[in-house]
C-alpha positions in Angstrom: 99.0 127.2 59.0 100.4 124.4 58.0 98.2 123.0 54.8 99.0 125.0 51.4 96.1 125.9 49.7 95.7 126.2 46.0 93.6 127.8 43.5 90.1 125.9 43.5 90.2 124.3 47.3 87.3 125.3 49.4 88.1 127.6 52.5 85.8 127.5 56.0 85.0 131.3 56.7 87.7 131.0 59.7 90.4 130.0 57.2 89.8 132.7 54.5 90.4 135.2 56.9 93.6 133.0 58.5 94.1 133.2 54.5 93.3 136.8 53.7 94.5 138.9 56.9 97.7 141.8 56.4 101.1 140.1 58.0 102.0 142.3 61.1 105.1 142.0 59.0 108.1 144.3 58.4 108.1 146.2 55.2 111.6 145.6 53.4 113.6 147.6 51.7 115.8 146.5 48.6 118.1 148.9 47.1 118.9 148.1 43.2 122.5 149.6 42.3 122.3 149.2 38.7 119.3 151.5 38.1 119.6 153.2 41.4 116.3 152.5 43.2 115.1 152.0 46.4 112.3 149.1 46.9 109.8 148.7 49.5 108.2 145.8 49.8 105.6 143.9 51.5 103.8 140.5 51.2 106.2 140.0 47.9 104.8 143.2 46.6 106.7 146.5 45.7 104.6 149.4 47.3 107.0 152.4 47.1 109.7 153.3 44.2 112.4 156.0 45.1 114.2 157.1 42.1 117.8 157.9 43.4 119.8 160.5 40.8 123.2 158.1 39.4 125.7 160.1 40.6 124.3 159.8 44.4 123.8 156.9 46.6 121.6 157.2 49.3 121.6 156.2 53.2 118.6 154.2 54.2 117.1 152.2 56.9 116.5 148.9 56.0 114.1 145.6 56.5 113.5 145.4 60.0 116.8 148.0 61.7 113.9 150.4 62.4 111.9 151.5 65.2 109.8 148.9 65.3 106.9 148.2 67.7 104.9 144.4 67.7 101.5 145.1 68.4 100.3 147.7 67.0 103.0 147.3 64.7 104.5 150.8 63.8 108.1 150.6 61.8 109.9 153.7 60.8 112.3 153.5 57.7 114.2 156.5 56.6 116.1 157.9 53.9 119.2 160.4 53.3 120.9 161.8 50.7 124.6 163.9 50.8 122.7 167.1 49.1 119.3 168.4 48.5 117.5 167.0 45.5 114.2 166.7 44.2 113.6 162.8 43.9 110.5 161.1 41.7 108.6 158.6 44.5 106.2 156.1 42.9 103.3 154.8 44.8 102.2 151.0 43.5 98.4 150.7 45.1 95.2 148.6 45.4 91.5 149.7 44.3 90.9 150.6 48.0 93.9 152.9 48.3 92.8 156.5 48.9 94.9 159.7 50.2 94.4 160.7 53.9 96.3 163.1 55.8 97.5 161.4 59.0 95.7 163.5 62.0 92.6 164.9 62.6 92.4 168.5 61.5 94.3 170.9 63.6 93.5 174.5 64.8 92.8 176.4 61.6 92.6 173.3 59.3 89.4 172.2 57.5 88.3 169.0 58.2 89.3 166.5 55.4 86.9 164.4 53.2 86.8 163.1 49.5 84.7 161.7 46.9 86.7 160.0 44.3 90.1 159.4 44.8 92.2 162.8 44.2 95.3 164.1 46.0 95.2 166.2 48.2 97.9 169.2 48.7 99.4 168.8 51.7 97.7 165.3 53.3 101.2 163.0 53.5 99.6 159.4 54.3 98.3 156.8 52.2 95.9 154.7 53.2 94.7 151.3 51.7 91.2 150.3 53.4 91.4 146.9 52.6 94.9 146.2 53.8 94.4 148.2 57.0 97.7 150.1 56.3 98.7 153.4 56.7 101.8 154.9 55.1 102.7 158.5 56.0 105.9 160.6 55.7 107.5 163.7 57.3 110.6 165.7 57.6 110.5 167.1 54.1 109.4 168.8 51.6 107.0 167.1 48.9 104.7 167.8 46.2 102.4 165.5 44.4 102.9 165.0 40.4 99.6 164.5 39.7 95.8 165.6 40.5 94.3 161.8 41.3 95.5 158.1 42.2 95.2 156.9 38.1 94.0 153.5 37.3 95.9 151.5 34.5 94.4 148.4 33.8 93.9 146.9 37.5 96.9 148.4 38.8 96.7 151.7 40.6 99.4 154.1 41.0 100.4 158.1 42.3 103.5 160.0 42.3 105.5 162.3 44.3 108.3 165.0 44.2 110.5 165.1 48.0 113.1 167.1 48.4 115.7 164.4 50.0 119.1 165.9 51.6 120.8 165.3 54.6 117.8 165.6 56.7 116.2 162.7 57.0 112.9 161.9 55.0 110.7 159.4 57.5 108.6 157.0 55.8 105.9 155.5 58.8 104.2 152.0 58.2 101.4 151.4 60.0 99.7 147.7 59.5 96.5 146.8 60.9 96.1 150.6 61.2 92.3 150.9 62.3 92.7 147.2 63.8 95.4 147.9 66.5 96.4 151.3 66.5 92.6 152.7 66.9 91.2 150.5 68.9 88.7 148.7 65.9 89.1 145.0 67.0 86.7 143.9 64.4 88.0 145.8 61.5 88.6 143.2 59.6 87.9 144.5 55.7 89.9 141.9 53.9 87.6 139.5 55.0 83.9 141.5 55.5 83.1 145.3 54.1 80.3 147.5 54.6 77.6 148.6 52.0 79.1 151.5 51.5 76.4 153.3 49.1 74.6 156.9 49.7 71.6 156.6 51.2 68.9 158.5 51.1 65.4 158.7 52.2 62.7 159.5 55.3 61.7 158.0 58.8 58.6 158.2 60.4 60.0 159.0 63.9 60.4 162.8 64.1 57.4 162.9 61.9 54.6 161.0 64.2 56.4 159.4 67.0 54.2 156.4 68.1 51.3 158.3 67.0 51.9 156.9 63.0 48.7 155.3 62.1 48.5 153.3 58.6 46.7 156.2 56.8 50.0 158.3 57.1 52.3 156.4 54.9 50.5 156.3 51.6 49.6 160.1 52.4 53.5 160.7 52.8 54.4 158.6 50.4 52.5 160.3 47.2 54.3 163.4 48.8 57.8 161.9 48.3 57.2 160.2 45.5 56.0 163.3 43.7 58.7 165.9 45.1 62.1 163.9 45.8 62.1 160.7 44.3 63.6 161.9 40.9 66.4 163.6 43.2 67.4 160.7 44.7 64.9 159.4 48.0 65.1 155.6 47.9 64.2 154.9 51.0 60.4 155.5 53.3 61.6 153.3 57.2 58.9 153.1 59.9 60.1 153.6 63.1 58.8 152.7 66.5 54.9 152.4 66.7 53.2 149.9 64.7 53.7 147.0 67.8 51.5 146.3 70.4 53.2 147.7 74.1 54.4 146.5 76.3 56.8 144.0 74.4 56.0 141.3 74.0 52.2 142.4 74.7 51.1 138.7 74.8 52.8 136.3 77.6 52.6 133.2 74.9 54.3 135.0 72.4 58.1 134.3 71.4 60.1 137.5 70.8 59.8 137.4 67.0 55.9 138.5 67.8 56.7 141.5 69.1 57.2 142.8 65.6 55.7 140.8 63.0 52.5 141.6 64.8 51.1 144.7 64.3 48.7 146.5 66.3 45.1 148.4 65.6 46.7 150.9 64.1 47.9 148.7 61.4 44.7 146.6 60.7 46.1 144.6 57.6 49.7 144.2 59.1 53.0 144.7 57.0 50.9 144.9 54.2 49.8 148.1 55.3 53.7 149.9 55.4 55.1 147.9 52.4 52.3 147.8 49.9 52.0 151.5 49.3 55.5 152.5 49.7 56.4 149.9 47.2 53.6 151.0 44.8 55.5 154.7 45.4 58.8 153.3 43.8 60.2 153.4 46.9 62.2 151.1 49.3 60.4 149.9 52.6 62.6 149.7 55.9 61.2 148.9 59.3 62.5 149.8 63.2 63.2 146.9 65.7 64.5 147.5 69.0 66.2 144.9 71.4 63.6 145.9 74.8 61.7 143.3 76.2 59.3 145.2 78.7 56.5 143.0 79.9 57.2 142.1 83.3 55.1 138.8 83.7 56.5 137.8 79.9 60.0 138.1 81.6 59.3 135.8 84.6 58.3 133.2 82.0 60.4 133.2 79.4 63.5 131.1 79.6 66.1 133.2 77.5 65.9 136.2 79.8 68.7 136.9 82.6 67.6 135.4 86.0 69.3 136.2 89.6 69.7 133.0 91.8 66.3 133.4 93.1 65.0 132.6 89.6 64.0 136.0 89.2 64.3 138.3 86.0 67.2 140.8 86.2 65.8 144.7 85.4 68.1 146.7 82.9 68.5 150.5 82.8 66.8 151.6 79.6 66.4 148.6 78.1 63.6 146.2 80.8 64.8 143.1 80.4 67.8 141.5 78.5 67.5 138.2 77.1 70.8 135.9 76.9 71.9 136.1 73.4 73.2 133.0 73.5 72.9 130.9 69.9 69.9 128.6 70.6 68.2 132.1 71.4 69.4 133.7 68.6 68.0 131.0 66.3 64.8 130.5 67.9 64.3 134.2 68.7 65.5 136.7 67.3 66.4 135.3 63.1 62.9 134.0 62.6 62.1 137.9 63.3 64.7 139.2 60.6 64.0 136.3 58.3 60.2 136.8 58.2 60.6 140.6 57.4 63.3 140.0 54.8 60.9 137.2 53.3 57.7 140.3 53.7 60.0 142.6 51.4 61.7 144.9 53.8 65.3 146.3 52.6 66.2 148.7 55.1 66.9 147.8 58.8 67.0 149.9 61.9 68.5 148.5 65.0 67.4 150.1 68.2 69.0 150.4 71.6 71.2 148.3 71.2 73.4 150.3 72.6 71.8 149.5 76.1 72.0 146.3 75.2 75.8 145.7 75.4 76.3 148.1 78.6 72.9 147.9 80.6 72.3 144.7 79.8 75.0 142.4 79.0 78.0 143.7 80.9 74.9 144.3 83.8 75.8 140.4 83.7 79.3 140.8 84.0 78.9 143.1 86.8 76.9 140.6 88.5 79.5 137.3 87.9 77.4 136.1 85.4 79.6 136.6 82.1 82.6 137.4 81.4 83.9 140.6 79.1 84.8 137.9 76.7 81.6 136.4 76.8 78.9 139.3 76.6 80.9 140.9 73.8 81.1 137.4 71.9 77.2 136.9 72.6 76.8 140.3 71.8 78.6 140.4 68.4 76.9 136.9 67.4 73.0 138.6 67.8 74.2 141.6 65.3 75.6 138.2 63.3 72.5 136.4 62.9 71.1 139.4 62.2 73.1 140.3 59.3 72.8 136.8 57.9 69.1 136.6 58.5 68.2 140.0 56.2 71.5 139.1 53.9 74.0 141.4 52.4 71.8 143.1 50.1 69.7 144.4 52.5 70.6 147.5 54.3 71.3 147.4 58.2 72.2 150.4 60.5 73.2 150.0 64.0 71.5 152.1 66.5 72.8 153.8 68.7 76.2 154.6 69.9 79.7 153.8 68.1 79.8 150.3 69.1 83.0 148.6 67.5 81.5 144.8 67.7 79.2 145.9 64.9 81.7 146.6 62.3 81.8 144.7 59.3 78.3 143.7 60.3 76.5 146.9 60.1 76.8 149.3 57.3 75.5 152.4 59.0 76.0 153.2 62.9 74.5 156.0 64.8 77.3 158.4 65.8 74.5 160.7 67.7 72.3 160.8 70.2 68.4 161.5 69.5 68.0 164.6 67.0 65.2 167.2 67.0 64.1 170.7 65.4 66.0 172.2 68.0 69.3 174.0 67.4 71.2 172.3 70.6 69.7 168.6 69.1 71.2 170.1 65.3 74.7 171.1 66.8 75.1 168.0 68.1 74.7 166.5 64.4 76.9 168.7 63.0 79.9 168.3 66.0 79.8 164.9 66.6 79.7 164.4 62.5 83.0 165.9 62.7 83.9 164.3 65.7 83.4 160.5 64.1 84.2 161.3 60.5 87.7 159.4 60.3 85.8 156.3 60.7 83.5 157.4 57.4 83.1 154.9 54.7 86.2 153.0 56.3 84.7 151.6 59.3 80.9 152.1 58.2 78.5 154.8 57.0 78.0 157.4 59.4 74.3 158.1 60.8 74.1 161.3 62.7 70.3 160.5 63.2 67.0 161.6 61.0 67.2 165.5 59.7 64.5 167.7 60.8 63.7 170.0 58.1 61.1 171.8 59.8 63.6 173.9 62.2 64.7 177.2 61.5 65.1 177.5 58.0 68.8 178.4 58.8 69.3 175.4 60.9 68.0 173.1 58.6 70.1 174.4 56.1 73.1 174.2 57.7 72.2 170.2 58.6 71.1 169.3 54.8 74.4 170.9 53.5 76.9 169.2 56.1 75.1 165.8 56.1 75.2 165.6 52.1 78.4 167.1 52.1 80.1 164.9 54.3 78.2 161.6 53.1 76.3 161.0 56.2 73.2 158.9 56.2 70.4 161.1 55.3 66.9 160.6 56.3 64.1 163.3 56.6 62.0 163.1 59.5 59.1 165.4 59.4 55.2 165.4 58.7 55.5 166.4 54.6 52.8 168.8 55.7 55.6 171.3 57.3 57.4 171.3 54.0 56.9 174.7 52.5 58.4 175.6 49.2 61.9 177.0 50.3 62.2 173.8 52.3 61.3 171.5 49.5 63.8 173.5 47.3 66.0 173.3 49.7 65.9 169.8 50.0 66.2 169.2 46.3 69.6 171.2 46.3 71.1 168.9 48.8 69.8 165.2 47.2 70.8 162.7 47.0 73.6 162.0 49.8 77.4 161.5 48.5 79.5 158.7 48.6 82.2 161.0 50.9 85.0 159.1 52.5 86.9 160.4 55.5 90.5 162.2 54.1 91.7 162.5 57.4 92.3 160.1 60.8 93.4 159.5 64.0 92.9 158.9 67.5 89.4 160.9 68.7 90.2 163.6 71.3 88.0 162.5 74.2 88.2 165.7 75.9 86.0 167.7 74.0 82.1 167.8 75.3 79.9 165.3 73.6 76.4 165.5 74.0 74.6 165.3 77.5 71.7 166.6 79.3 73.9 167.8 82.0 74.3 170.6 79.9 71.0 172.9 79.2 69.4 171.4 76.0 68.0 174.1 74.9 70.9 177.0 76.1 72.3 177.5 72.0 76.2 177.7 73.3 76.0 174.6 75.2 79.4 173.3 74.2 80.9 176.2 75.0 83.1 177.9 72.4 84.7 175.0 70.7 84.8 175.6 66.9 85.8 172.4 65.7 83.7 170.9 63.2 83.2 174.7 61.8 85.3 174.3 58.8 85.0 171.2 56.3 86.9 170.8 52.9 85.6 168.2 50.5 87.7 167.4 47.8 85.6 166.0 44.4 87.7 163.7 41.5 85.4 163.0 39.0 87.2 162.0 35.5 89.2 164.9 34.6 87.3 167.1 36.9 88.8 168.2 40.4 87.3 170.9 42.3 86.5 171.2 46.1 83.9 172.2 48.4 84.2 174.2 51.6 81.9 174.2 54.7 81.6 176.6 57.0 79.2 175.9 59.7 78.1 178.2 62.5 78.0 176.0 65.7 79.0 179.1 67.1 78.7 182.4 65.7 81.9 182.9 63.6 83.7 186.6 62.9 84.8 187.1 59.3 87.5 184.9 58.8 91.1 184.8 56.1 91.7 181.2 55.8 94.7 179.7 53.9 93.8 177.7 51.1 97.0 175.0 52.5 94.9 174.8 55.6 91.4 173.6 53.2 93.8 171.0 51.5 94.4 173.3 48.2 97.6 174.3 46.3 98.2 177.9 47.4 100.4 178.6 44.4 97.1 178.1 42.2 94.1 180.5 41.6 90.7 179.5 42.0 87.5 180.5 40.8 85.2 181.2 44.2 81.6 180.8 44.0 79.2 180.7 47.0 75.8 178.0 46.7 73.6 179.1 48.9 73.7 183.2 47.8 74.4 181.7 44.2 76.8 184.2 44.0 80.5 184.8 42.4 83.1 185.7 44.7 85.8 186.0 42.7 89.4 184.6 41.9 91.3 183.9 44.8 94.6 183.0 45.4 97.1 182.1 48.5 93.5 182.6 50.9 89.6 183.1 50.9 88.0 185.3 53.2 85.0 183.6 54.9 81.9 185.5 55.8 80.8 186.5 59.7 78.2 183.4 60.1 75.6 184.3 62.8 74.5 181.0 65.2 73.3 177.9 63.1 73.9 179.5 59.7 76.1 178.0 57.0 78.2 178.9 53.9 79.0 176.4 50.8 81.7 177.8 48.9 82.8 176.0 45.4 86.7 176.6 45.2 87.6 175.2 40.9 91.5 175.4 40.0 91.4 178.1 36.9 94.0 177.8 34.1 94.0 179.0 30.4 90.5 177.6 29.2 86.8 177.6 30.0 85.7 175.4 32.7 82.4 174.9 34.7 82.4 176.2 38.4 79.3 176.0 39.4 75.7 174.8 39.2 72.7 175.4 41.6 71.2 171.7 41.1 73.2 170.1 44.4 74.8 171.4 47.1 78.1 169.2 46.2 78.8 171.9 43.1 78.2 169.6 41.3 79.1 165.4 41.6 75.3 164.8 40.3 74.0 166.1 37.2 77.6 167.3 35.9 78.8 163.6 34.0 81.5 164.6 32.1 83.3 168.1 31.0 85.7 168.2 28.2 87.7 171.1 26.6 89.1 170.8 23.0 90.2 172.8 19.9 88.3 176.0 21.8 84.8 173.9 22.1 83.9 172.4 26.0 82.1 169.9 25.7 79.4 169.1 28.2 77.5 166.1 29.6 74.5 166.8 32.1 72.2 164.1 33.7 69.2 165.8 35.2 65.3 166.1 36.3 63.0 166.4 33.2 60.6 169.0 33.7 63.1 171.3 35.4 65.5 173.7 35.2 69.2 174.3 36.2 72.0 177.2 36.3 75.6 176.3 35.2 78.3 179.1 35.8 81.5 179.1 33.6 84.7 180.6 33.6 85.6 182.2 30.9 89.1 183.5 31.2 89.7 187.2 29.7 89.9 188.1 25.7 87.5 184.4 25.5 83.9 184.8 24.4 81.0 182.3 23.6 80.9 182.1 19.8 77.8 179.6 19.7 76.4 176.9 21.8 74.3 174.1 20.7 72.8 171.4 22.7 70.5 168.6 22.7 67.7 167.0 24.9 67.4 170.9 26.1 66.4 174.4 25.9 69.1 177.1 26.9 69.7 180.5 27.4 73.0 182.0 28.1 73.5 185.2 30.3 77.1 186.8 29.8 76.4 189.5 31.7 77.3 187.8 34.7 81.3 187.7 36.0 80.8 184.1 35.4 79.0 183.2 32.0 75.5 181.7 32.8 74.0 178.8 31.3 70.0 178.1 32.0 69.3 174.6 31.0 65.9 173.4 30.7 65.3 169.4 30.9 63.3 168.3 28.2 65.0 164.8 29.1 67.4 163.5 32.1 70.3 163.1 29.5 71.7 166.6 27.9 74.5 167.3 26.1 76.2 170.9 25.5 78.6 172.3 23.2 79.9 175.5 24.1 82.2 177.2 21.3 84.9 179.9 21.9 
């Protein structure tokens, strides 16, 4: 560019980003000889300090002498030393820096994920979301100095051990990571991010289908209101079944009708879906699709695709297509988005949209119509005025398909197809979760599609536990009639969703089945016997507490099992206190590996795995699946007293297990906001905390 800007000028959109976007720029290396450091630098900032001992000096690659490739830009720097050595390696980072290993898990790994920022043993890369970079090394060995990535002031920062010698340690730089290595054209989160909060809530789909008739949502809504509102549902969306068919139903209506109409069903209009879920406490959110189906509407209307005889052009799945281009858009479609944001709606589902780009717009291309260029632009600029018309603080998910010209638009896509009660429709959740999670909370919220509590009690299970777990977007999808008690307590355990972001990426490995009806839908081992997405490790930093979680899932049934703790992302030279959520059981101290239980088809096991030293800790609580990033605020242990902070449900109570480690024995505990009693008889000490009030606080004496 060739204007300066300063401070204070005023910047289009377009030049922001000109402004704001990562150099595809070598990182440089300075060497200082007076203090004996090695510098890496880039944009003018120092990202990486390597503390060189004064009697060596080291060899080292430098500014751009490395293997460097343009676009995606990948440069290699490396460094040597003339013996073995332990060498300190600072890490200087942003607020969107987080710890990733490199590669999708591997044969016998869990997959990766983390809420918080912690480091995790074993996971060499660094990735900062906003920059789009990812640093990794290799060729050594290493160790990390501390448990988190610590804030100080606005600076953020991490350290390292490596073991430099003659052998060279690689350090990779990858810019534009996402961008231009993966394939994510639109990543462009210096300039636009998701909304990247847990959500959590129900959809009328699954429930009623088009049969959803006004009467049904204040019915369900007193039901969630009552039951799982004070653990965390926010959310009550109506799907597909309050418009007239087919679409538009009138010939004189514009396109906007289609959905600010209601039909018979819905006598008094929107008024009928938001009123009562707003006098719930609860968040409306409303279904649109993209489908215009009324055959004489299409002949009419001028903004639908036309042959050279003047004659609307039929899409696959979606009827007709109309032309997206900007005078539609503002005419159309915004009005629609603009009138329901106006009505009170926060929550936006997108429909087949995913039709939209391939049946219908590249139909065009296919035909000579558009070009690629042109039916992705036109495509991108409808999800655009779409964002724009409901606004940032409004919620919009993208449905279906993992469509990269919604990202930074959307802040939820659907990563699978239609789910179901049904265990082939669940394992399909639960692989393709795994399959898409590198792009979790870095490209947009992952949505593996409503959760269907109502299935096997097993199945459900397993789906509630891996879709909190790994932060997907969580929405229930059944008549509340088919909720029995174990199910509502099961739900409880698993509200609200986390905030989980992917510890792990990569390229996705195309070869493995996704879903399809050419397989039988209903045969339960219709992927074969691929395991992957069976094992899940999800590493919690929450203050001074660390602790991780580990998934097993049985997409297929799974023999008993001795897994490394290095392969679930934990420092096998540690012992850790083992307790399993489900069975609410103690397992033990383990050490160096965990033996997993034989898991018939569809069942699941969520094990708690807590680093155990020479004091009393907590390792447990039954009040959320996550072990416990919810009601657990704070833990503290000082001069033989752990202090303890708890934020739950009044009215209800909870089970908190410590360790206590041996010759240690509760002296006295006293509380407040609670009533308590303590069970040592237990391996783990037991503490049964009654809520008198959400906020508790407990001091435990040793």
């Amino acid at each position: 560019m060739d204007k300066k800007f300063k401070k204070g000028d005023s910047v289009d959109m377009n030049k922001r980003a000109e402004l704001m976007e990562p150099p595809l720029f070598h990182v440089v290396t300075q060497w200082d000889e007076g203090c004996n450091k090695l510098f890496y630098t880039y944009k003018g900032t120092t990202l990486i300090t390597v503390h060189i001992p004064d009697n060596l000096k080291p060899q080292y690659r430098f500014i751009s002498d490395g293997n460097l490739c343009s676009t995606p830009m990948a440069q290699q720097m490396y460094i040597t030393l003339p013996k073995d050595v332990w060498v300190k390696v600072d890490f200087n980072l942003s607020e969107d820096a987080i710890n990733m290993r490199p590669n999708r898990a591997e044969s016998g790994q869990a997959i990766l994920g983390q809420v918080g920022k912690p480091l995790i043993y074993g996971a060499n890369g660094i990735y900062d979301i906003n920059e789009d970079m990812l640093i990794s090394w290799h060729g050594c060995q290493w160790r990390w100095l501390e448990n988190s990535i610590n804030k100080d002031g606005d600076k953020y920062s991490c350290s390292m051990e490596v073991k430099l010698g003659p052998a060279p340690w690689v350090l990779l730089f990858r810019m534009q990571y996402y961008r231009t290595h993966l394939g994510f054209k639109y990543h462009e989160p210096w300039n636009k991010r998701p909304n990247n909060k847990a959500v959590t809530g129900w959809c009328s789909w699954e429930a009623y289908h088009r049969d959803i008739y006004a009467h049904n949502i204040p019915e369900t809504v007193n039901f969630l209101e009552k039951e799982f509102k004070e653990f965390g549902l926010e959310y009550v969306q109506i799907d597909d079944g309050y418009q007239d068919l087919p679409q538009p139903y009138d010939i004189n209506d514009n396109y906007y009708d289609i959905f600010l109409k209601t039909n018979d069903k819905f006598p008094n209009g929107h008024s009928d879906i938001i009123e009562p879920i707003k006098a719930g406490g609860l968040k409306p959110g409303i279904w649109t699709n993209v489908s215009i189906t009324n055959d004489d509407y299409a002949k009419e209307a001028n903004y639908i695709f036309k042959d050279d005889n003047g004659e609307p052009i039929k899409c696959d799945w979606l009827g007709y297509c109309m032309d997206c281009t900007d005078d539609t858009i503002e005419n159309q479609v915004n009005p629609l988005y603009k009138g329901f944001k106006d009505m009170g709606y926060e929550y936006f589902k997108l429909d087949s949209i995913r039709h939209m780009i391939f049946d219908g717009l590249r139909k065009m291309v296919d035909k000579g119509i558009l070009t690629n260029e042109e039916a992705n632009t036109r495509f991108r600029n409808l999800i655009k005025g779409i964002r724009e018309s409901v606004g940032d603080d409004a919620y919009f998910l993208a449905c279906w398909g993992v469509l990269t010209e919604v990202i930074g638009l959307a802040d939820a896509c659907r990563i699978a197809t239609d789910s179901g009660p049904n265990w082939s429709q669940i394992r399909m959740q639960l692989f393709e979760s795994a399959r898409w999670f590198y792009t979790q909370r870095i490209l947009f919220t992952n949505d593996p599609d409503h959760i269907c509590v109502r299935a096997d009690i097993e199945y459900a299970r397993s789906v509630l536990s891996l879709v909190t777990l790994s932060g997907g977007l969580y929405m229930l999808s059944d008549s509340v009639d088919k909720y029995d008690d174990e199910r509502i307590n099961m739900i409880k355990k698993t509200m609200p969703a986390l905030t989980t972001v992917a510890a792990e990426t990569g390229p996705i490995d195309y070869t493995r089945h996704a879903w399809g009806r050419v397989l039988d839908w209903d045969r339960a081992n219709s992927h074969e016997n691929d395991t992957f997405g069976s094992l899940w490790s999800i590493h919690f930093c929450q203050d001074d507490r660390q602790w991780s979680v580990v998934g097993r899932f049985g997409i297929h049934e799974l023999q008993e099992s001795r897994t490394s703790l290095e392969d679930l992302g934990l420092d096998p030279e540690k012992s850790y206190a083992a307790f399993d959520f489900w069975e609410q059981k103690f397992l033990g101290i383990v050490d160096s590996h965990i033996t997993l239980k034989a898991l018939k088809l569809g069942h699941c096991q969520v094990i708690v795995l807590r680093a155990i030293e020479d004091a009393p800790c907590l390792v447990a609580s039954d009040r959320h699946v996550s072990m416990d990033a919810v009601s657990i605020i704070s833990e503290q242990y000082d001069e033989n007293v752990l202090t303890i902070s708890l934020n739950g449900v009044k009215g209800y109570r909870f089970n908190y297990w410590l360790y206590i480690p041996e010759g240690m024995k509760v002296k006295s505990i006293s509380y407040e906001g609670c009533n308590i009693n303590y069970d040592a008889k237990e391996e783990l000490g037991k503490l049964e905390v009654d809520f008198l009030s959400e906020e508790v606080k407990l001091e435990v004496s040793f």
